[in-house]
C-alpha positions in Angstrom: 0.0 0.0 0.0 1.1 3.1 -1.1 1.9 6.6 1.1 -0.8 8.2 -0.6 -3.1 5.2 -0.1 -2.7 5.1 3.1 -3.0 8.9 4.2 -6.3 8.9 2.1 -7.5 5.8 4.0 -6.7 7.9 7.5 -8.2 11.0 6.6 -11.7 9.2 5.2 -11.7 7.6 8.5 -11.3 11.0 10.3 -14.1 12.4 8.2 -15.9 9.4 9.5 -15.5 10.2 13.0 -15.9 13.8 12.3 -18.9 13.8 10.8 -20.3 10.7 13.6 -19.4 13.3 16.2 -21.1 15.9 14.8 -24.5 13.9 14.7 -23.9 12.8 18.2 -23.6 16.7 19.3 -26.5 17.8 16.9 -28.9 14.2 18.4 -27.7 15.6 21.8 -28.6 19.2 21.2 -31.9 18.8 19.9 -32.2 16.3 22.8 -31.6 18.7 25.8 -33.7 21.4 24.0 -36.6 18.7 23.6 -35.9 18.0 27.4 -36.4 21.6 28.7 -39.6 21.8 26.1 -40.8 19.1 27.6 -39.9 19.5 31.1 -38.1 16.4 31.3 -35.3 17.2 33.7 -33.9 14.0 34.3 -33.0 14.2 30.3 -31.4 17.9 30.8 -29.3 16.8 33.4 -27.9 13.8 31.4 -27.6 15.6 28.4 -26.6 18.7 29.4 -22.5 17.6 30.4 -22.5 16.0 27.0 -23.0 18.7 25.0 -19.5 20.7 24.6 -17.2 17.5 25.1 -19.2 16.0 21.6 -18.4 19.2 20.0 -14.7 19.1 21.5 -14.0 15.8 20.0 -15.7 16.8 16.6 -13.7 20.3 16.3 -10.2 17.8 17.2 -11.3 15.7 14.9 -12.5 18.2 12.2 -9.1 19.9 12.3 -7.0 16.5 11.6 -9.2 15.7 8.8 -8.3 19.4 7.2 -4.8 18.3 7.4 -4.3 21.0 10.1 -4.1 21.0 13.8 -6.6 22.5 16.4 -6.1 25.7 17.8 -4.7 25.2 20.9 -6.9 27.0 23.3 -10.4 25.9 21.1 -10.4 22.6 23.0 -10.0 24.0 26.7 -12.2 26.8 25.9 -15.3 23.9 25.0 -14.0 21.7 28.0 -14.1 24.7 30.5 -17.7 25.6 29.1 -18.7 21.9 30.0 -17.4 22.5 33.2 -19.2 25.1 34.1 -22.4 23.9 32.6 -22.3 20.8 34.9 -21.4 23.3 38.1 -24.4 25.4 37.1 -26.9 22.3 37.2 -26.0 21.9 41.4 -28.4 24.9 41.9 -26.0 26.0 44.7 -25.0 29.3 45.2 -20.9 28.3 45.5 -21.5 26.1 42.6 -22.7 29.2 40.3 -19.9 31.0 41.1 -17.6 28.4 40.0 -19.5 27.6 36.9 -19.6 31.4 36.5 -15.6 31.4 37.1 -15.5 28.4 34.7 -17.0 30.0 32.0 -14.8 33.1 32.2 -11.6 31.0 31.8 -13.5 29.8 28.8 -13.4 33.3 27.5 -10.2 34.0 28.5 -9.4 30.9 25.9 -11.4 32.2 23.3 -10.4 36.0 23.7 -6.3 35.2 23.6 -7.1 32.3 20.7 -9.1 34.8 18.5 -6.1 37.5 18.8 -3.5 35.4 18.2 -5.1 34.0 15.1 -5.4 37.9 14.1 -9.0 38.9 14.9 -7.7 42.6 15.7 -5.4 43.1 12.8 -8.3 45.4 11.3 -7.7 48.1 13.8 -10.4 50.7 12.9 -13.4 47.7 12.5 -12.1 46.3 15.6 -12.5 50.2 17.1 -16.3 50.4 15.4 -16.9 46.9 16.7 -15.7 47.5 20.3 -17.6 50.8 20.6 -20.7 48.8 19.8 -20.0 46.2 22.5 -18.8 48.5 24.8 -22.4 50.7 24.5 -24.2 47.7 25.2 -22.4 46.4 27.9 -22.2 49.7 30.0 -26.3 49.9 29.3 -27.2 46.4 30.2 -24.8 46.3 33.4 -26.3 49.8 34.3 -29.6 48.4 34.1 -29.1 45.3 36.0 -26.9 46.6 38.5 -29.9 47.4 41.0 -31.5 44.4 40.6 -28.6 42.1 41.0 -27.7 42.4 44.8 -24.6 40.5 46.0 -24.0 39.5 42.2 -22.9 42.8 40.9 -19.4 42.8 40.9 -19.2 39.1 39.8 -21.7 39.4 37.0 -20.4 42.4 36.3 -16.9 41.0 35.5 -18.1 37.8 33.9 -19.4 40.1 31.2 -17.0 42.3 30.8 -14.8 38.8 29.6 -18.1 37.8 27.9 -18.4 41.2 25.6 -14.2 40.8 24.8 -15.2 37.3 23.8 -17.9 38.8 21.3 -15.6 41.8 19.8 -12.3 39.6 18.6 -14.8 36.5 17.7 -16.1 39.2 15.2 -12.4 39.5 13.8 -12.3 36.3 12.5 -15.3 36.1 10.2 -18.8 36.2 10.4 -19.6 32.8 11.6 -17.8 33.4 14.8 -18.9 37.0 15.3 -22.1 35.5 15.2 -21.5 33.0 17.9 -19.9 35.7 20.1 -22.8 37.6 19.8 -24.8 34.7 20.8 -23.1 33.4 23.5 -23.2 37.4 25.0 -27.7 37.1 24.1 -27.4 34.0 26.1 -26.0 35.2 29.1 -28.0 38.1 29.0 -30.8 36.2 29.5 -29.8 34.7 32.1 -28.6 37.5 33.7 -32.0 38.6 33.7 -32.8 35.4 35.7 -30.5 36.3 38.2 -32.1 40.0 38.5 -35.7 38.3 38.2 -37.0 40.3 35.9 -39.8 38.9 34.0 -39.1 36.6 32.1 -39.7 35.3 28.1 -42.0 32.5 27.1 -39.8 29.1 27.2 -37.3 31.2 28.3 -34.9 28.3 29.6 -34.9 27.2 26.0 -33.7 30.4 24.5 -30.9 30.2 27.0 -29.7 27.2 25.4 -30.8 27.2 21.7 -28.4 30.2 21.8 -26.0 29.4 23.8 -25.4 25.9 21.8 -25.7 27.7 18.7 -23.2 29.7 19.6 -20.1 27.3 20.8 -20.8 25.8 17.6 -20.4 28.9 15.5 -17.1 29.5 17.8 -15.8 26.6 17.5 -16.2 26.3 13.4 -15.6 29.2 12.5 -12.4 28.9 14.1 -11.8 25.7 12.1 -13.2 27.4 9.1 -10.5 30.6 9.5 -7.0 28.4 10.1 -4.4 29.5 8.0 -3.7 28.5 4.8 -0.1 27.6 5.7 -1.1 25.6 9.0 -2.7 23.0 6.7 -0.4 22.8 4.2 2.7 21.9 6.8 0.4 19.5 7.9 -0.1 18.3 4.3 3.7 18.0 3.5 4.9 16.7 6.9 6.2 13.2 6.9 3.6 10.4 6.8 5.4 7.8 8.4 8.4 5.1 6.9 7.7 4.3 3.8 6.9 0.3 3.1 9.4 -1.8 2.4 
């Protein structure tokens, strides 16, 4: 069997998996959102931890099949996101810190991933596209503030990390501006939980219809932006010894 044989035999197979895990993360998805619909919580619970791992393994996968590797920090960034989504589902109030602390180290992945791959080499949109964030966080923290108690300062940060995430994501393309921008409506949401203001119909399920739609935006649009050069080193590195 030839070189060429054989790296076309390993890259179908990672297409394979790829592709599996992708179903997996869009049967779980669609899952958890018919739990919540539903109000089968047993079935959110479960499903819930699931969610980001699947789309981990899909976006490692994904990558190798491109003939490029992952971003480094796109894998701890989905990991730290299912962290804190299984620390959220304790319902305690040390437990939503956590999560909440979880989540920002998430950002802090995404944020330093998103510059380093370039996101504010266009300095002036990056200016027009902060400004806009900026405006929005200072009037939906100025809003909540009263209503938020002992969670201020805390929610406060969180979303200052959150809004960062949502102007570099907008750097690199519009698939993971969009998910940035998601992932901030989502939180939003449920910051309006936390300041119990009144809430939407099925209001749970637009927390995570957008917040799932989003780490999947993130996470392939960063796939869909790697370098042109990352892939082809992958492409010409050494396959392995050549039969004899």
């Amino acid at each position: 069997m030839s070189i060429r044989t054989t790296t076309r035999a390993v890259l179908g197979g990672r297409l394979r998996s790829a592709t599996g895990l992708l179903s997996g993360f869009a049967a779980t998805s669609a899952a958890h959102l018919g739990a919540i619909l539903t109000g089968t919580s047993v079935l959110q619970h479960a499903t819930k931890p699931a969610l980001m791992p699947l789309l981990a393994a899909h976006s490692l996968t994904a990558a190798g099949d491109r003939g490029a590797g992952a971003p480094k920090l796109l894998v701890p960034a989905l990991l730290l996101s299912a962290g804190g989504d299984v620390l959220l589902q304790l319902g305690n109030d040390t437990a939503f810190l956590a999560g909440m602390g979880s989540f920002a180290a998430a950002h802090v992945c995404y944020v330093t991933m998103f510059v380093r791959r370039g996101a504010l080499s266009d300095r002036r949109r990056a200016l027009v596209v902060a400004a806009a964030y900026a405006t929005a966080w200072v009037t939906l923290v100025g809003r909540l503030w009263p209503d938020l108690g002992e969670l201020r300062v805390p929610v406060a940060g969180y979303s200052l990390l959150l809004a960062s995430t949502a102007v570099t994501s907008a750097g690199l393309g519009w698939r993971t501006g969009l998910g940035g921008g998601l992932f901030l409506l989502s939180d939003t949401l449920i910051a309006t939980q936390l300041a119990k203001w009144r809430e939407l119909p099925g209001h749970q399920f637009w927390i995570m219809a957008t917040y799932i739609l989003a780490q999947y935006l993130l996470a392939s649009g960063t796939l869909r932006a790697l370098p042109e050069e990352d892939q082809e080193n992958a492409k010409t590195a050494p396959a392995g010894p050549a039969p004899a």
